[in-house]
Structures are given as C-alpha cells and as structure tokens.
N, CA, C and O of each residue as an XYZ file, in Angstrom:
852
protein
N      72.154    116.344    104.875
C      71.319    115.388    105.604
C      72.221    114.393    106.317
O      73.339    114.100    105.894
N      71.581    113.798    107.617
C      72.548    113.074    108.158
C      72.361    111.941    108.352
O      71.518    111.536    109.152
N      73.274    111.039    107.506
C      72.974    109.421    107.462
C      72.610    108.788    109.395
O      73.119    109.099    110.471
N      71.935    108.194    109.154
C      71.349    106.999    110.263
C      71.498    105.903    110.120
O      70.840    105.188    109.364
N      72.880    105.393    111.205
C      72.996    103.747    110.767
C      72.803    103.252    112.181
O      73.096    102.056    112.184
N      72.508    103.574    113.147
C      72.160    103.605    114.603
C      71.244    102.310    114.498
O      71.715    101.333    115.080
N      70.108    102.133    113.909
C      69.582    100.903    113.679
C      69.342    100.106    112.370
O      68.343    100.266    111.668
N      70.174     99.380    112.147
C      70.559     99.112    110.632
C      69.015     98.196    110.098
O      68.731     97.376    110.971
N      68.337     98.173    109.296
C      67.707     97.240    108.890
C      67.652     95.700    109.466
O      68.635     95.339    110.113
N      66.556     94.750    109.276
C      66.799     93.271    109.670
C      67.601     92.290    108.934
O      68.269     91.354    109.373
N      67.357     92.791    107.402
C      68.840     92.268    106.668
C      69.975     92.446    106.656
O      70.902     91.669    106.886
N      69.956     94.137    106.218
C      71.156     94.411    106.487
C      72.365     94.530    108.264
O      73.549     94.862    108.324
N      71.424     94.113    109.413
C      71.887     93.956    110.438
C      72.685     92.030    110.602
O      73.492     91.515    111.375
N      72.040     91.635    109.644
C      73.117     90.255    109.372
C      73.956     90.177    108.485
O      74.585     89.123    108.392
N      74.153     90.978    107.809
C      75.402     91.448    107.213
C      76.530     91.189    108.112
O      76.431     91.363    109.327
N      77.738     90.723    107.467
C      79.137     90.894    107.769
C      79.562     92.466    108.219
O      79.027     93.552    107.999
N      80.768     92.071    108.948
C      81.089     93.172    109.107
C      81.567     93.900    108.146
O      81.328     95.101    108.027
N      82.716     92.825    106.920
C      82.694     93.462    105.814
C      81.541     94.200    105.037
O      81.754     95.324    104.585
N      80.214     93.527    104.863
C      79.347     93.583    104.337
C      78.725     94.843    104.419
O      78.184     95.493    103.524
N      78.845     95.055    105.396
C      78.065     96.295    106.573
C      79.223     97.606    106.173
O      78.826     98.757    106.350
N      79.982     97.486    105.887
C      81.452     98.694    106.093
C      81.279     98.919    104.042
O      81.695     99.958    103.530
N      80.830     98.134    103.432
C      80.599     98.329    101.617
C      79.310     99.169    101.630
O      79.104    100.278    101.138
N      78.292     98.142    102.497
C      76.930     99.081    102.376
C      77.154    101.177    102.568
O      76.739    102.214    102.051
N      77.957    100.770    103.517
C      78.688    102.272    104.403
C      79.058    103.519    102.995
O      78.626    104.572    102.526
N      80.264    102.397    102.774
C      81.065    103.356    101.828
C      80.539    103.637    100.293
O      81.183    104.171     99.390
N      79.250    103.152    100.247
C      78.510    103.399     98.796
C      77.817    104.514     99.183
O      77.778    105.502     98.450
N      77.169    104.471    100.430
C      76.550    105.835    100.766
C      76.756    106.548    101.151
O      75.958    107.473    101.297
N      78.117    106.567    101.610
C      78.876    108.373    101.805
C      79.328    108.718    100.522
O      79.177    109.911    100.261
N      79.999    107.814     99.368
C      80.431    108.155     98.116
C      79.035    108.460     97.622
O      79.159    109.071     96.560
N      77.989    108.329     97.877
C      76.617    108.187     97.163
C      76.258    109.975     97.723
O      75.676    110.768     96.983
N      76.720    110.320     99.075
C      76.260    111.744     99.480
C      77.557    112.555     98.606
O      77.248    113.571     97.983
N      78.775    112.153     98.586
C      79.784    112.902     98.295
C      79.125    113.563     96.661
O      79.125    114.731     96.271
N      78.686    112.505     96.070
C      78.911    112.999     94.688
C      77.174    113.863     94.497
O      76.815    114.444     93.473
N      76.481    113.741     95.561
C      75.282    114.262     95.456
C      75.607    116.096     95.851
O      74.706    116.860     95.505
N      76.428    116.509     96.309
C      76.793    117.428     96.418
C      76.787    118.899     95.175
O      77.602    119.094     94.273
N      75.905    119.516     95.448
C      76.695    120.773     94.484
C      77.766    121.298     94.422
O      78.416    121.247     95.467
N      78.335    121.925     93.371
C      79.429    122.666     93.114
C      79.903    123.512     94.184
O      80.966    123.460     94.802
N      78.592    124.570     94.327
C      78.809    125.468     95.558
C      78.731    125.114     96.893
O      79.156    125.933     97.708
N      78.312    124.148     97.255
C      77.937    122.878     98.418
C      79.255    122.755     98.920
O      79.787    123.287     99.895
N      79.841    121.670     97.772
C      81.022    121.632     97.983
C      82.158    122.592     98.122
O      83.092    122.328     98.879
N      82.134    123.253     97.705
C      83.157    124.804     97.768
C      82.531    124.963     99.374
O      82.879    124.149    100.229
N      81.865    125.746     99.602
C      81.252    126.031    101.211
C      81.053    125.354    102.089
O      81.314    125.827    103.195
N      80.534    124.023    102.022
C      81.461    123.187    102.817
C      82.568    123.114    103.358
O      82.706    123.327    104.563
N      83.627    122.776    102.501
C      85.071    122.712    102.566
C      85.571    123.851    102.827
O      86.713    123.739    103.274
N      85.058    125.350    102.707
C      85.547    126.116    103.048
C      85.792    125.908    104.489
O      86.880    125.794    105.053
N      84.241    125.866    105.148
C      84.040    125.553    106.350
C      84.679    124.876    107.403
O      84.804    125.196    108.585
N      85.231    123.455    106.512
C      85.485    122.950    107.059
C      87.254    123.400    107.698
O      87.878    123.520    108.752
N      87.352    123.466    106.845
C      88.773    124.617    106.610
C      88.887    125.368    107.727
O      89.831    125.243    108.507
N      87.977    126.160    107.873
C      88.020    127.276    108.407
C      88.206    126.665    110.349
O      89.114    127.011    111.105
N      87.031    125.716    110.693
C      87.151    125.021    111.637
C      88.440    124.193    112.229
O      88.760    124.056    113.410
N      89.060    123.700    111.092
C      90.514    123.214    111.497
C      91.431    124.114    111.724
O      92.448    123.841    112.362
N      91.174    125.369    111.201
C      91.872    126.468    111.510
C      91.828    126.902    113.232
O      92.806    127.028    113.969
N      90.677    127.041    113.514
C      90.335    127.050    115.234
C      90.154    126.257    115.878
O      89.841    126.464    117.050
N      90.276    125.046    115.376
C      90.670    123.886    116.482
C      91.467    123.948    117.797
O      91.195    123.798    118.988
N      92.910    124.322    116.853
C      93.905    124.331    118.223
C      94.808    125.482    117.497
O      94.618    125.954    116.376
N      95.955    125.848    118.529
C      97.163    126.466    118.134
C      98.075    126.034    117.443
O      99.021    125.496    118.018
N      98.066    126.145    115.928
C      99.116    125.431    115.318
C     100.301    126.475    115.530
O     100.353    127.703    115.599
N     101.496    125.145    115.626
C     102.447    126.373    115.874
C     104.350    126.173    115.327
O     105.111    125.209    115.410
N     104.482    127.147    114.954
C     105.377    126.634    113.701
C     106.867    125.843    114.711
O     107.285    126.168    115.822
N     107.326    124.806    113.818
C     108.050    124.099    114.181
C     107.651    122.899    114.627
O     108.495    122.019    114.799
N     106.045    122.627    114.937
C     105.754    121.319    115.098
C     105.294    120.882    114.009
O     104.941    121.636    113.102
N     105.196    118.795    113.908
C     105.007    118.214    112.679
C     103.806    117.748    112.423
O     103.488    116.864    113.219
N     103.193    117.935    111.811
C     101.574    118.083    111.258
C     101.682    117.019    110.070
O     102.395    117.264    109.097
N     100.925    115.783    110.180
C     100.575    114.925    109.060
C      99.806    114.762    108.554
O      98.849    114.118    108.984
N      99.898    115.457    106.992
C      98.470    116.107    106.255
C      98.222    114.840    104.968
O      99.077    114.080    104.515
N      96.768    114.936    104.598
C      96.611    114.376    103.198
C      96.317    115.447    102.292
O      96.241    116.587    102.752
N      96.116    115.215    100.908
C      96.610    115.912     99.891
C      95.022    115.474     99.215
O      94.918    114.444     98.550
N      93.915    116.314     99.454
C      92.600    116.098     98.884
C      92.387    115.203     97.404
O      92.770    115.944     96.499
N      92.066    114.306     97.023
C      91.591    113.814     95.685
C      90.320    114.500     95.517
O      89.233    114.021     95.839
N      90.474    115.444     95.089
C      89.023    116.680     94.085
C      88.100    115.705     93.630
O      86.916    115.775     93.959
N      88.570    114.734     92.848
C      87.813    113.961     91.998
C      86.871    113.279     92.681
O      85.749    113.059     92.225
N      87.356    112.823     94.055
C      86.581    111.620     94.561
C      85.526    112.965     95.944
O      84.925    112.574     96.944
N      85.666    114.651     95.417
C      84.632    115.017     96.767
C      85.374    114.573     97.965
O      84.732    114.387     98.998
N      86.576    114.391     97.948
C      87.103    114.676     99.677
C      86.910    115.686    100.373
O      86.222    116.339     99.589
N      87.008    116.315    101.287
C      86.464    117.689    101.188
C      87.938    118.333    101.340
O      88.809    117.796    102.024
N      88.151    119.696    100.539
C      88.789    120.179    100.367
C      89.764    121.314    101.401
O      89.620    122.517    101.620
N      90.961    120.133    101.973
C      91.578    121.288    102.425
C      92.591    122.059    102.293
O      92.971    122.927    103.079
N      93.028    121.760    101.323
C      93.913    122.314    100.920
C      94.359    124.028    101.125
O      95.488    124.518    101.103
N      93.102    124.664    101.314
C      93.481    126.024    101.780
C      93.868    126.177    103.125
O      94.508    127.207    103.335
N      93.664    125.445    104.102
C      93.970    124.979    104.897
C      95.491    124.292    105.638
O      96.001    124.742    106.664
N      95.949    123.291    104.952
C      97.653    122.992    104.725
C      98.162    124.104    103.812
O      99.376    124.170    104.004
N      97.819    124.929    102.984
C      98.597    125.905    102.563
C      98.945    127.148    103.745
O     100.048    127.593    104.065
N      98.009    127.403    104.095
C      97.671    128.116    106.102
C      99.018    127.397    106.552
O     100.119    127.920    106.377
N      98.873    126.401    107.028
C     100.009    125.606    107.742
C     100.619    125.750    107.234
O     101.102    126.727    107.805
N     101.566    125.506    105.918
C     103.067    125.864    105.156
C     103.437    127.714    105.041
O     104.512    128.165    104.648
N     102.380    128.449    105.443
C     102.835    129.785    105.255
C     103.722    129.924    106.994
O     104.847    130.341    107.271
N     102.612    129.372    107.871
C     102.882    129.081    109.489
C     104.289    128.963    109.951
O     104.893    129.195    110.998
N     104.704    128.324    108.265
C     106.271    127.099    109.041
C     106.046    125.860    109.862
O     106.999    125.323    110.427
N     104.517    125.264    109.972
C     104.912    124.381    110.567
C     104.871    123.168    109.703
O     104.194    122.986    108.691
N     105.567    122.514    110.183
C     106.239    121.240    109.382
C     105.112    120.619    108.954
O     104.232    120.596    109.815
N     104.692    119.843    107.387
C     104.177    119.228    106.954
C     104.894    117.779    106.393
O     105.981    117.643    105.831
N     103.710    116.585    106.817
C     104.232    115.461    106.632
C     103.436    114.927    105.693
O     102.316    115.011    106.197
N     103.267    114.158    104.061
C     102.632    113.824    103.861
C     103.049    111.778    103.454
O     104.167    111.312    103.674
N     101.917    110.954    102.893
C     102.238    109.416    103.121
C     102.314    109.026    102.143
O     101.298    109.042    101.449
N     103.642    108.446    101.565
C     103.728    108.049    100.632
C     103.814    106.738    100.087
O     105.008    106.479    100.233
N     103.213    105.625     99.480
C     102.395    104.668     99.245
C     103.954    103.711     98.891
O     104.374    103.762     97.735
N     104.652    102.964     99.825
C     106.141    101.795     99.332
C     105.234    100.542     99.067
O     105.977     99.693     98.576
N     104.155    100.124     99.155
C     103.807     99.122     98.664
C     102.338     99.149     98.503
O     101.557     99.701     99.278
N     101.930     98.285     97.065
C     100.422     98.350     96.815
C      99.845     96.525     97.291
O      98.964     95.934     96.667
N     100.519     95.999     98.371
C     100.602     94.489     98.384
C      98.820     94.924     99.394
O      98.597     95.838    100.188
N      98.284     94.281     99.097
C      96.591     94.336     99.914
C      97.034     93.173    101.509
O      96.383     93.118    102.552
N      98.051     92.551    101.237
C      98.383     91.679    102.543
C      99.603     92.674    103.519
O     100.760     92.997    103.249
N      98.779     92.938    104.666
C      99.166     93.550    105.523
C     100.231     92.913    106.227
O     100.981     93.559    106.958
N     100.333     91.775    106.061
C     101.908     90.615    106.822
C     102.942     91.758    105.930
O     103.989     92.043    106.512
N     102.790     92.175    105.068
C     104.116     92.457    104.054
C     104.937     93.666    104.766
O     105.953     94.216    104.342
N     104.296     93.900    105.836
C     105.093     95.132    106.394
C     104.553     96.326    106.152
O     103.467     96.478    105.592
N     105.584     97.605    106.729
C     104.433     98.966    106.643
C     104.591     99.532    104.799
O     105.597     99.579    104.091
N     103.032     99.923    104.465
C     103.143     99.676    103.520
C     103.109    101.788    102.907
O     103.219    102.305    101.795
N     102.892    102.426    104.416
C     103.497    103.544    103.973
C     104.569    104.435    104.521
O     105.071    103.987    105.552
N     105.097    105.684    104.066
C     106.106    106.218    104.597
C     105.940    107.501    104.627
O     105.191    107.944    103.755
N     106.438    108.304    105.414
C     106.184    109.678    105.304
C     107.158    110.842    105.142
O     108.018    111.142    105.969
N     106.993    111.288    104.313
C     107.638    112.291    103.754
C     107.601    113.637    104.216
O     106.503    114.004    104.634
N     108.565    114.494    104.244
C     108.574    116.158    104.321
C     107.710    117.025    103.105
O     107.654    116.629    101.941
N     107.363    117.689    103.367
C     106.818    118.427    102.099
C     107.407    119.766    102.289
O     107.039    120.581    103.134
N     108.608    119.961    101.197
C     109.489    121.512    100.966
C     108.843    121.990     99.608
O     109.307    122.656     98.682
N     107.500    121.366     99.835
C     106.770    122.396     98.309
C     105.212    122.352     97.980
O     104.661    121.349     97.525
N     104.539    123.599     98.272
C     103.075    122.570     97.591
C     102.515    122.378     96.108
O     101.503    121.770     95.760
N     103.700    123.249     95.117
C     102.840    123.160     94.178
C     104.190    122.174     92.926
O     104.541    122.422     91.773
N     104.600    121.022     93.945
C     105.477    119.704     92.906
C     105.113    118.956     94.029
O     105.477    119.059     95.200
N     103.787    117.645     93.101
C     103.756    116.385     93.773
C     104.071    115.708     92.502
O     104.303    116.334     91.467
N     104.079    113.966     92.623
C     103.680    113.122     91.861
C     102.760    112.243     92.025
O     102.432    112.193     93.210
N     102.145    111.464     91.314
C     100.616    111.401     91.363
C     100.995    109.858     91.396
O     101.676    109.607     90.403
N     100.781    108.673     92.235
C     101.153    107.595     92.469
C      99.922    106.627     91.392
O      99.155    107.197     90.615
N      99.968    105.265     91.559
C      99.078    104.713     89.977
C      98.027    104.633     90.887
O      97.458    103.640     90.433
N      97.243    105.040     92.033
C      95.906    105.242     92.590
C      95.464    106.854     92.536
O      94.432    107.341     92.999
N      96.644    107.600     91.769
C      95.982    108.989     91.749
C      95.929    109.952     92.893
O      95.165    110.905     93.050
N      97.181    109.383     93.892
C      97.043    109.888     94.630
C      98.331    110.991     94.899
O      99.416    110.443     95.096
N      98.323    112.133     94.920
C      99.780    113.310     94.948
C     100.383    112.958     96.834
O      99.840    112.972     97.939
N     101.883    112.654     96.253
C     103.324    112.185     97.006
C     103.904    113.534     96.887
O     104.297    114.010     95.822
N     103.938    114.098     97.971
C     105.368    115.009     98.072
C     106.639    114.073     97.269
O     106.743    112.854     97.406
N     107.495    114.861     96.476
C     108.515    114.606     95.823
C     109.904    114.324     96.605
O     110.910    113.898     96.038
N     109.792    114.719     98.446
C     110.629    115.247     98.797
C     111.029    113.783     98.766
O     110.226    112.987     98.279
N     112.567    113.208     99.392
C     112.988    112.095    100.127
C     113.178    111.607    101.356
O     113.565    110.515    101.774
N     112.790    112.755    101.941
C     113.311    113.526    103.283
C     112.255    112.893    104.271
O     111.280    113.607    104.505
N     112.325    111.212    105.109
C     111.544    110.883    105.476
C     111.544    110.515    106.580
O     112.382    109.683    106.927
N     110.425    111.112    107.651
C     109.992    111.416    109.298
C     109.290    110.153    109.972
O     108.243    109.573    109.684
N     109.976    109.993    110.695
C     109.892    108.658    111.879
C     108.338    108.960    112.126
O     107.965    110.031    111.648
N     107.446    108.261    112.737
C     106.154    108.223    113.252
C     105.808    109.098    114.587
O     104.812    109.717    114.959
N     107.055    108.863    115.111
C     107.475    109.294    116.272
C     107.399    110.545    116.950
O     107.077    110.885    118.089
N     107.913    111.317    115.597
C     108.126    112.972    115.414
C     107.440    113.468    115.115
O     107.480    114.677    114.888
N     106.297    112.574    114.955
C     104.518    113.817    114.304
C     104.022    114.016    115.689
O     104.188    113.275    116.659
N     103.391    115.133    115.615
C     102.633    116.165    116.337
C     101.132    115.800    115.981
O     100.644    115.421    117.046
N     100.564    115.762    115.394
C      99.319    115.703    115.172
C      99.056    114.938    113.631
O      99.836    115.280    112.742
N      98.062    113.986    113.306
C      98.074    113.701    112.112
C      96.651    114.122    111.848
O      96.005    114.656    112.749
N      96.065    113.880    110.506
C      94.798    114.666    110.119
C      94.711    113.742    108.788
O      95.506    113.730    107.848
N      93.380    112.871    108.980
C      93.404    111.867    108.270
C      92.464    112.012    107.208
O      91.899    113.101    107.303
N      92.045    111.285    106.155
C      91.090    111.364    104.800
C      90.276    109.955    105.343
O      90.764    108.981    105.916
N      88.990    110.184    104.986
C      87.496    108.962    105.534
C      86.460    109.503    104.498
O      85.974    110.633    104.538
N      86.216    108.643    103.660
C      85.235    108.231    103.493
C      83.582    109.258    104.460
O      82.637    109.979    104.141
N      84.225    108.598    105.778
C      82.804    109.119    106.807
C      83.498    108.359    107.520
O      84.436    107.614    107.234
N      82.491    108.806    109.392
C      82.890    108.336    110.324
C      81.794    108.182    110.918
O      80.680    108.178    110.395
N      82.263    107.946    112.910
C      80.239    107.686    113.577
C      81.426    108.490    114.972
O      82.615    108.763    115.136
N      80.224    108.570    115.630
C      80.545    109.250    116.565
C      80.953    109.144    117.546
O      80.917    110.152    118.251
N      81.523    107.949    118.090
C      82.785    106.688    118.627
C      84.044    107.103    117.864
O      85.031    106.683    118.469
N      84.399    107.837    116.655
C      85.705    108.436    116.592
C      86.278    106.727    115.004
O      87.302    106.614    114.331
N      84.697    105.605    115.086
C      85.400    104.953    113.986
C      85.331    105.667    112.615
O      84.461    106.518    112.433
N      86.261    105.334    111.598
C      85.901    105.654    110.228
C      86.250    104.796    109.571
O      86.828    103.808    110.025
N      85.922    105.011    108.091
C      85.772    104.300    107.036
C      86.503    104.989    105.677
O      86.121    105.957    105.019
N      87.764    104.085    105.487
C      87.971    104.183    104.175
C      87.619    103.563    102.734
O      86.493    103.257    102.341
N      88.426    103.486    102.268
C      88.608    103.301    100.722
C      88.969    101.367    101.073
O      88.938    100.573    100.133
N      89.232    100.974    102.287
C      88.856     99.631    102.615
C      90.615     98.874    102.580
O      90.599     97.709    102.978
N      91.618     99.243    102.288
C      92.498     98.975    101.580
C      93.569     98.619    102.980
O      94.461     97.774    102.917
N      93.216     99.588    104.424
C      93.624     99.361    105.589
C      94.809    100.218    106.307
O      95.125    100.189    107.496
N      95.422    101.049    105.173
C      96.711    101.448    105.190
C      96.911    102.621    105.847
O      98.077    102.904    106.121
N      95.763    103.612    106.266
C      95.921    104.209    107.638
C      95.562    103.590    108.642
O      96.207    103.796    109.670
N      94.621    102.797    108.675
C      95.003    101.828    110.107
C      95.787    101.158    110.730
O      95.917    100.998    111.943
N      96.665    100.500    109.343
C      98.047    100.459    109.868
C      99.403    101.014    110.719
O     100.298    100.548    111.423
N      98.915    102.452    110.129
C      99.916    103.663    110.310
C      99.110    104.385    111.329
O      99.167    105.547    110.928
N      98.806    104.382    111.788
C      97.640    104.865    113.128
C      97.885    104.060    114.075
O      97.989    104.433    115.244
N      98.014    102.811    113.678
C      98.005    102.066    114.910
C      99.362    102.374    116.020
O      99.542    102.028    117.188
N     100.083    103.076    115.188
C     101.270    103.077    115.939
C     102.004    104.018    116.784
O     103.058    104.086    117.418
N     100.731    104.869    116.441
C     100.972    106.922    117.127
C     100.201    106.721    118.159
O      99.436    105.764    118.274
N     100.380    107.718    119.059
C      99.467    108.283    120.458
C      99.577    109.474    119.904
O     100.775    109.733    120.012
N      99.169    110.165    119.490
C      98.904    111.723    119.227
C      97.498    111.967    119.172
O      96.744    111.133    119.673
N      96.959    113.190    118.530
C      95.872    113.646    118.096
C      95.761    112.988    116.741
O      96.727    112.758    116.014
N      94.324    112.666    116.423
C      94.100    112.220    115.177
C      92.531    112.651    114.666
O      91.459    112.313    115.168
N      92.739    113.357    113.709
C      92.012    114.555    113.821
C      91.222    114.043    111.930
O      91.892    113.693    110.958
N      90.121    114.146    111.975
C      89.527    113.707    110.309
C      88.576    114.432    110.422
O      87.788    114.490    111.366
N      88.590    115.193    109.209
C      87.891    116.333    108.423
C      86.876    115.863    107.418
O      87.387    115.820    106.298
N      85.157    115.363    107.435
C      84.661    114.782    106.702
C      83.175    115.319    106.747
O      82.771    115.540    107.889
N      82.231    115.586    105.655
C      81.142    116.503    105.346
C      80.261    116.026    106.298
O      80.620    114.901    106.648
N      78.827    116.560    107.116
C      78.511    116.041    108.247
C      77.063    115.561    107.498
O      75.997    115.766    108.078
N      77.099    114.992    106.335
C      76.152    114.460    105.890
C      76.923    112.835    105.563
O      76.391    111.860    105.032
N      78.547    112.990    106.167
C      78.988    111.542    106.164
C      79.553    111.052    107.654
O      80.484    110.267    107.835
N      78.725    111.738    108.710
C      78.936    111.707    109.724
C      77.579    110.761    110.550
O      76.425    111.188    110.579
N      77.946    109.628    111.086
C      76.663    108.490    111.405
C      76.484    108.255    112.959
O      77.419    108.628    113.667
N      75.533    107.754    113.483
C      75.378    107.211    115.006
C      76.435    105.992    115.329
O      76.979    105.906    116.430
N      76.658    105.107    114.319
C      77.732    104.108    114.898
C      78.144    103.637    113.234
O      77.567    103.966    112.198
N      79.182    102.877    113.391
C      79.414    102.339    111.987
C      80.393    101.154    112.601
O      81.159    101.318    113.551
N      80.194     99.842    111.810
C      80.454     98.387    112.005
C      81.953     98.635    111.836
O      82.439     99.469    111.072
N      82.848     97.534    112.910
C      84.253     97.991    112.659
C      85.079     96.897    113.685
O      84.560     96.297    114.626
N      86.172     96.826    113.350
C      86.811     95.545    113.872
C      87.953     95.747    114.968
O      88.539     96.718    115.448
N      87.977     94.751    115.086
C      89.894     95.280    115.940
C      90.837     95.830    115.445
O      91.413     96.565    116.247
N      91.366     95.798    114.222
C      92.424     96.590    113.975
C      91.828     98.347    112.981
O      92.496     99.122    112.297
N      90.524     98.360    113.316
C      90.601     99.524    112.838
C      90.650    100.584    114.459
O      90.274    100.499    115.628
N      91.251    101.378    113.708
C      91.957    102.601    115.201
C      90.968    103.584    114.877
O      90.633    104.014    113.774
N      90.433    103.954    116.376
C      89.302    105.330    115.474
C      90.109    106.777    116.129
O      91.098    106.728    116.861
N      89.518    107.859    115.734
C      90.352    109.329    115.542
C      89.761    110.002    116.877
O      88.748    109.857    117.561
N      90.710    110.669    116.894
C      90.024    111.471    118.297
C      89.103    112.379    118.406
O      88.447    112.470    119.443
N      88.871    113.352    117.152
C      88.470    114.580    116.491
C      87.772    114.129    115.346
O      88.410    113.467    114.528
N      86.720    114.340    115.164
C      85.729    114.496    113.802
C      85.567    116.001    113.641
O      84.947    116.647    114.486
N      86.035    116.486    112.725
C      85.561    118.137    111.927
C      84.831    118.352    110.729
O      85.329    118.458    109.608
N      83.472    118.418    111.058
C      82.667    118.810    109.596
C      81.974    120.108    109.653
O      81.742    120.683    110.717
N      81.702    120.486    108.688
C      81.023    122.112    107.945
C      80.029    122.279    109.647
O      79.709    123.430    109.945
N      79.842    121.763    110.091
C      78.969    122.142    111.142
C      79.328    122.308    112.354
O      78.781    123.099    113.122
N      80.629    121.308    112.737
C      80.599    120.827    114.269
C      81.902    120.784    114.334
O      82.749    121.179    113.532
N      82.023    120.144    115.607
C      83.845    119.739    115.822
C      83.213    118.505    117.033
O      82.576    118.809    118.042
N      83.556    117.195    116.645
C      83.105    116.344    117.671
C      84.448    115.611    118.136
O      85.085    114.755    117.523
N      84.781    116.347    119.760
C      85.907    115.669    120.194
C      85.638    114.313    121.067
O      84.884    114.195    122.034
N      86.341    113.471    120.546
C      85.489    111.944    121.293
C      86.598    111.298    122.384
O      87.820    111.387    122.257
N      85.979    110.713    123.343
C      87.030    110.359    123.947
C      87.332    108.808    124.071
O      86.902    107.876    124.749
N      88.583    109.052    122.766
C      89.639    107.347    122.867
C      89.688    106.276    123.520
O      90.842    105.848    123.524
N      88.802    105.469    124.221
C      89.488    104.621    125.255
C      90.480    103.624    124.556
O      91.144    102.838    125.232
C-alpha cells in the first residue's frame, strides 16, 4: 500500500519540520515491520533484480554500496552487491569515524574498499564495516546507492535522522540511486536545506528517475 503524505492532516500540517520527518519515519518502520516473511524475500528480490537493469555496471568502476541491516527490514540487497563483486566492479562501503550527533565535528564518515563479502565488523549501531583499510576519496565513486527509511517523489528521503549521508552526499555529483519498498515511497515528504535528495528511487514495482535541480 502506498503511504499519502501529499496532504498532511490540519495538525499534523503544523508540525515542525522535525516533527513532520518522526511522524514519517514511524510509518515506514511501521510498513517495514508489517511485512511478511515472503513479502519481504520477493520484494527484495525484486528489488534486486531492478538494480540489476538499471544501468550497465561495469567492472572497474566504483560503486558505493550499503550493507542491509535484516533486522531493521531494509530491503535486501545483498544478492545484488554480491552480482557486483562477482562483476569486479569496485565496491565502496561507509565506515562510521565518529558517533558525535554535531555535524561542526567534521566528516563523520569514511569509505572503505571491500576485498571481501563474507568478513565485516559490526560497529556499536550494528552496523557491518568492511574490515578493509584501504580508503577511497569521494571523488573516485562512480555511483553511490544509498539506505532510507522511505522517500517522495522529488528524489527527498528519510533516514534514521542522525544526518550522516547527507553529509556525505552533499559532496558528490554522481548518480545517487536508493532502493526502498514502494509501500515507503510518498507524494512529498517535509525536508530542509541540507538534506540532498537522490536521483533514482528503485522499489519492487518501479524505477522513478527524478530530475535533481
């Protein structure tokens, strides 16, 4: 089913923007976990399968992947970046140098090579770090492919609130490409200046390419 935030309520339309972006992220975590077993499996297959025919991946360029949290119903792509590491093409994943919530403190992630998929370490948010040391300028990515919560169809999304791909987004011109179930896919969603929205939305259904201004 597909959330409608196109006309928000009379209360909830005086909501903060913070206010408005919590309401958000309770009800895509609220669809995520409403999901069946097999839902989820076929879904994510799907979705998989769609990032697969997106574009020409092609070995030797650098691809900046996330590493699914199962637990939290991300949707699963992992069959997907395994596709890409058979390819040869370079995988980048982000690895967390600071948990400071004040964004003055500098960039608070870094990105790593991945020469393996089956040795990560699991950082204290639970989240799997390539092990490698081996770490790639911003510069040198080819395409990145981001983790949301949900998005709207302006290309904004919504995380975990914390800011730290918006940070790291803000600083690429590439493709930016987010893979998210299209029951967490909305008409608009509340959002500020420093959030950067993606170019590409890919869910079990669609492929919505938006155009950046």
């Amino acid at each position: 089913m597909l959330l409608r935030m196109a006309h928000l309520p009379r209360t909830e339309s005086r909501m903060t923007i913070s206010e408005q972006k919590a309401v958000a992220r309770k009800r895509f975590k609220a669809y995520r976990s409403s999901l069946t077993a097999p839902e989820y499996e076929r879904y994510s297959n799907q979705i998989c399968d769609r990032l697969e025919r997106l574009r020409a991946w092609t070995a030797g360029e650098i691809v900046h992947v996330f590493w699914p949290i199962i637990e939290r119903r991300e949707p699963d792509i992992r069959p997907f970046i395994r596709r890409l590491f058979e390819m040869d093409v370079g995988l980048v994943m982000p690895i967390v140098v600071s948990f400071s919530v004040d964004r003055a403190d500098g960039a608070r992630l870094r990105h790593a090579k991945v020469d393996s998929l089956d040795y990560f370490k699991l950082n204290k948010w639970g989240i799997a770090e390539p092990k490698s040391q081996i770490f790639v300028s911003v510069n040198e990515l080819d395409v990145v492919i981001v983790p949301a919560l949900g998005a709207d169809r302006n290309g904004h999304r919504i995380g975990y609130g914390m800011g730290y791909y918006d940070e790291f987004l803000s600083n690429v011109d590439i493709p930016i490409i987010c893979p998210i179930f299209s029951g967490c896919l909305v008409d608009e969603i509340a959002h500020e200046g420093h959030d950067v929205a993606v170019s590409m939305i890919v869910t079990e259904r669609a492929t919505v390419d938006i155009n950046v201004t």
